[in-house]
N, C-alpha and C positions, 0 to 999 in steps of 0.2 A: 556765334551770331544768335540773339535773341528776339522774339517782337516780332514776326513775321506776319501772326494774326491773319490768314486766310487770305493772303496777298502773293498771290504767285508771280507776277510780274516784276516787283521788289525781291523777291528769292531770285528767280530766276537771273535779274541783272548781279546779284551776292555770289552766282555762279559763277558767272559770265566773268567777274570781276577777278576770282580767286582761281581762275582756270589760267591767269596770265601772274599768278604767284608760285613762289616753291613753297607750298603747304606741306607740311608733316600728315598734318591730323585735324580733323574738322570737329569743332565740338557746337553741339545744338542745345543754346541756353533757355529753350523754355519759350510757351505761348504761340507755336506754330497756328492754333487755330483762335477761330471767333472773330467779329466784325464784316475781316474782308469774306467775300463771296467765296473763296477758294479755297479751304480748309481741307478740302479733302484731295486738290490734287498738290495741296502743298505739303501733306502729308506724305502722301505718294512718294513727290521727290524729296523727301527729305530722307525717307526711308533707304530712297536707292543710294544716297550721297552719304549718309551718315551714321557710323555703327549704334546700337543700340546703349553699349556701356559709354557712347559719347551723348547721351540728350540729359538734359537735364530739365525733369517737369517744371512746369511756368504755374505761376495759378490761373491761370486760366483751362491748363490740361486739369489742376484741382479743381474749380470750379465744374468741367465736363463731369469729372467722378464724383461731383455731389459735395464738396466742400468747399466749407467756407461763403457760403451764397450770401449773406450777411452781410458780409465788409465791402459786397460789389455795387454797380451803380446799376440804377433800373434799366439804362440803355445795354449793359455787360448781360445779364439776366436776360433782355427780351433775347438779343445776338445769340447768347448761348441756349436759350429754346429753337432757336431756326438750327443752331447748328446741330444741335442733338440728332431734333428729326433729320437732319441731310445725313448725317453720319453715321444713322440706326443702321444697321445690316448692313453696312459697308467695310469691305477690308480693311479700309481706313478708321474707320470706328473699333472694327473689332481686335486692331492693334494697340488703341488707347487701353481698349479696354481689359484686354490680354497684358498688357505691361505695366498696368498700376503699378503695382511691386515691384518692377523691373525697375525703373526709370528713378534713376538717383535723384537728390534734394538737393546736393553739393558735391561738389568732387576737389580732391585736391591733387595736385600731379606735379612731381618737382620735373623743370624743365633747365636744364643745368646749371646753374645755381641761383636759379631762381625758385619759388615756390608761387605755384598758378594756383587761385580757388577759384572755382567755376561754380557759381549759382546762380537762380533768376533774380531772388530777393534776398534775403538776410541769409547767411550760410544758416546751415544746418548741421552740426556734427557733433558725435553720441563721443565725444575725445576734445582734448588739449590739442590744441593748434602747436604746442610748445615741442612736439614730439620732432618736427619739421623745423628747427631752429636748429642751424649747423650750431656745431660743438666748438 
C-alpha cells in the first residue's frame, strides 16, 4: 500500500480491510506522511503493522530528509513545513529520521513464480533486473 499521506482514517479502513484477507506479508510503498493532518499517528501504526525491511521510502519521506524540494509543488513544500515542525522531537520523526539509510528505494522478491518490484516511483536498482529471469 502506498499514498497514505497523513490520513489515518484511509489506513486505518486498509486495515480493517486486509484483516478479513490471508495476507503473507504487508509491504509499505512510500509517502505515509504530508498533507493529511495525521502523519504521525499514521506513522505510529504503520510502524506497529509493518516490518521495517518491508517500507519502501515515497518522496515525500525524501522530501522530509531534505530532497529533491525542486520538483515539488508550493502546496507539498508549505504541507511539508507544518509537517516538519509536528514531527520535530517526535518518536515518529525520530524514526524517519533514524532510518534514512534503512528504508530501501525498491525491492524486488520472487513470490513463486513470479517476480514482485516494490517501489514508490521508478525502481531504483544498483543490478540487472535479468538476474530474476528463470533459465
Amino acid at each position: 500500500m502506498p499514498d497514505i499521506h497523513g490520513n489515518l482514517e484511509a489506513l486505518d479502513m486498509v486495515f480493517r480491510d486486509l484483516n478479513h484477507r490471508n495476507i503473507d506479508d504487508i509491504w509499505f510503498l512510500g509517502d505515509a506522511i504530508n498533507y493529511g493532518c495525521d502523519s504521525q499517528l499514521v506513522l505510529r501504526r504503520l510502524r506497529k503493522e509493518v516490518k521495517l525491511e518491508n517500507w519502501i521510502a515515497g518522496n515525500h519521506e525524501e522530501l522530509y530528509w531534505g530532497a529533491g524540494e525542486l520538483s515539488f509543488s508550493k502546496e507539498a513544500m508549505t504541507m511539508m513545513e507544518y509537517t516538519r515542525q509536528f514531527l520535530e522531537s517526535t518518536e515518529e520523526g525520530n524514526f524517519l529520521i533514524q532510518n534514512k539509510d534503512n528504508m530501501q528505494r525498491s525491492s524486488i522478491k520472487r513470490v513463486k513464480d513470479k517476480i514482485a518490484i516494490m517501489t514508490h516511483h521508478k525502481p531504483v536498482f544498483p543490478f540487472s533486473l535479468d538476474i530474476y529471469r528463470q533459465s
